[in-house]
C-alpha positions as CSV (number, residue, x, y, z in Angstrom):
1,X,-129.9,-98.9,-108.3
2,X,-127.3,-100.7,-106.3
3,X,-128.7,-98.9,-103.0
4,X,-132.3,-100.0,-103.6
5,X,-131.1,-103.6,-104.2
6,X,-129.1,-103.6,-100.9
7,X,-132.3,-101.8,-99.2
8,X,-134.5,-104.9,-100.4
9,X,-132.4,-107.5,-100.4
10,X,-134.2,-111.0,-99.8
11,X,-137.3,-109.5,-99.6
12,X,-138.1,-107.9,-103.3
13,X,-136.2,-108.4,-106.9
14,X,-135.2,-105.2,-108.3
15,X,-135.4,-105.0,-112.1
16,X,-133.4,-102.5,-113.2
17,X,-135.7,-100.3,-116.2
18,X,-135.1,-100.2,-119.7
19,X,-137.8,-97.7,-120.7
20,X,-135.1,-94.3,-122.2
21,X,-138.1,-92.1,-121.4
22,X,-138.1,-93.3,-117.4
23,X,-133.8,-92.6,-117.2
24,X,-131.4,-95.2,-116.0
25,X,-132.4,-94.9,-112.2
26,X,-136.2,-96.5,-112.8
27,X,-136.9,-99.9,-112.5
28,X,-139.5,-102.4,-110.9
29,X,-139.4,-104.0,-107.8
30,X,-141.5,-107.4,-107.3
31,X,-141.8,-110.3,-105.5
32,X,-138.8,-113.0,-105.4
33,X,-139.8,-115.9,-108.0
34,X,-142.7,-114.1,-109.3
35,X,-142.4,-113.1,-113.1
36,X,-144.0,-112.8,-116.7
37,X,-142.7,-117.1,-117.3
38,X,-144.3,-117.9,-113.8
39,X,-147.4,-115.9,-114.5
40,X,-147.6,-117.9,-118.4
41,X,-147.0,-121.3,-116.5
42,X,-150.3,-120.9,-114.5
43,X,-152.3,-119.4,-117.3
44,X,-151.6,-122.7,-119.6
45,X,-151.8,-124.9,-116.8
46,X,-155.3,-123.6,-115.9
47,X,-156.4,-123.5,-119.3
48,X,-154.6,-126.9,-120.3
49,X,-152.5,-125.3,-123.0
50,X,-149.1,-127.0,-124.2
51,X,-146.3,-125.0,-123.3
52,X,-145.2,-125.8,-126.6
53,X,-147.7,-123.5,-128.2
54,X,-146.5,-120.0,-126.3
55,X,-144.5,-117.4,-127.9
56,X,-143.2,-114.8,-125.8
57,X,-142.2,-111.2,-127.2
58,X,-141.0,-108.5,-125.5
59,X,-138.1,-105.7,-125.1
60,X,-136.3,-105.5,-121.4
61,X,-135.2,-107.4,-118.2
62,X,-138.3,-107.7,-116.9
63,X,-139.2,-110.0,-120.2
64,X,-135.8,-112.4,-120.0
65,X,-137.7,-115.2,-117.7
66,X,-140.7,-115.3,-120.4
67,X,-138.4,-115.2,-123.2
68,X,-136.5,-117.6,-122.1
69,X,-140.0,-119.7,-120.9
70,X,-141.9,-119.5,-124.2
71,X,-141.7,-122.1,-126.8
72,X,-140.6,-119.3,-129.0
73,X,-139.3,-115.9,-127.4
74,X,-139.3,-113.0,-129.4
75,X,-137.3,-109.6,-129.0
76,X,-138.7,-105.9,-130.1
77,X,-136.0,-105.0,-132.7
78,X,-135.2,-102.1,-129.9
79,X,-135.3,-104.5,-127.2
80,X,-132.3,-104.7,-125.2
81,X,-129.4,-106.5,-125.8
82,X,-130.3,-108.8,-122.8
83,X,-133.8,-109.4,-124.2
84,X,-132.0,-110.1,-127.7
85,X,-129.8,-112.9,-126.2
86,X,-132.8,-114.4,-124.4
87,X,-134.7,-114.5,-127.5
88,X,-134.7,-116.9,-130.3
89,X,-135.1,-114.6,-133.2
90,X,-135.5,-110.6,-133.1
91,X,-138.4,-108.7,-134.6
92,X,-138.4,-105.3,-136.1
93,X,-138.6,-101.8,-133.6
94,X,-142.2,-101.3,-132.2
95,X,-142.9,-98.3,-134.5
96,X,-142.1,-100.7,-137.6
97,X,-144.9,-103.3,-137.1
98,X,-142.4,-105.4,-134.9
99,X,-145.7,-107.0,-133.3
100,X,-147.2,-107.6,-136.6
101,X,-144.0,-109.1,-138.3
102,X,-143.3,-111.1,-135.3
103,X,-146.7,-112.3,-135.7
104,X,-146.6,-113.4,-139.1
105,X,-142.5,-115.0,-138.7
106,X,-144.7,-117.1,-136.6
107,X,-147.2,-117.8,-138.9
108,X,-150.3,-116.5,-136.6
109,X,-151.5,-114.1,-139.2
């Protein structure tokens, strides 16, 4: 990992992956400043929503901007521990209803 962030250095973030199925060498590369909270921010802009109506959930790195961006940022009870530190309360795994019970913590269901 530390060889593709030298190779695109300045010119692409490199996420490193937190999928166990994908190993520790995957990852995603993407533009610099271009993430889950940026792509939130111009959905809500363009559709006038308050930021402080967004709830964020997710599991890895690639989640820590949107977690952190969201009124409310939720973690996957098998997120990582990144994810959990970013998020302001932790749901259960994905294959126990952690959508669902994240869902109704917040009241949406």
């Amino acid at each position: 990992m530390s060889e593709v962030r030298a190779a695109f250095a300045g010119d692409l973030d490199v996420i490193a992956g937190t999928v166990p199925l994908f190993g520790d060498l995957s990852g995603e590369l993407c533009q610099p400043g271009v993430n889950k909270a940026t792509a939130i921010a111009a959905v809500i802009d363009h559709l006038g929503i308050d930021r402080g109506a967004t709830i964020g959930i997710g599991d890895g790195s690639n989640d820590l901007e949107m977690l952190d961006y969201c009124a409310v940022g939720v973690a996957m009870g098998n997120a990582s521990p990144a994810a959990k530190s970013a998020a302001d309360e932790t749901t259960s795994t994905i294959l126990d209803d952690g959508i669902w019970n994240a869902f109704r913590s917040q009241g949406l269901i």
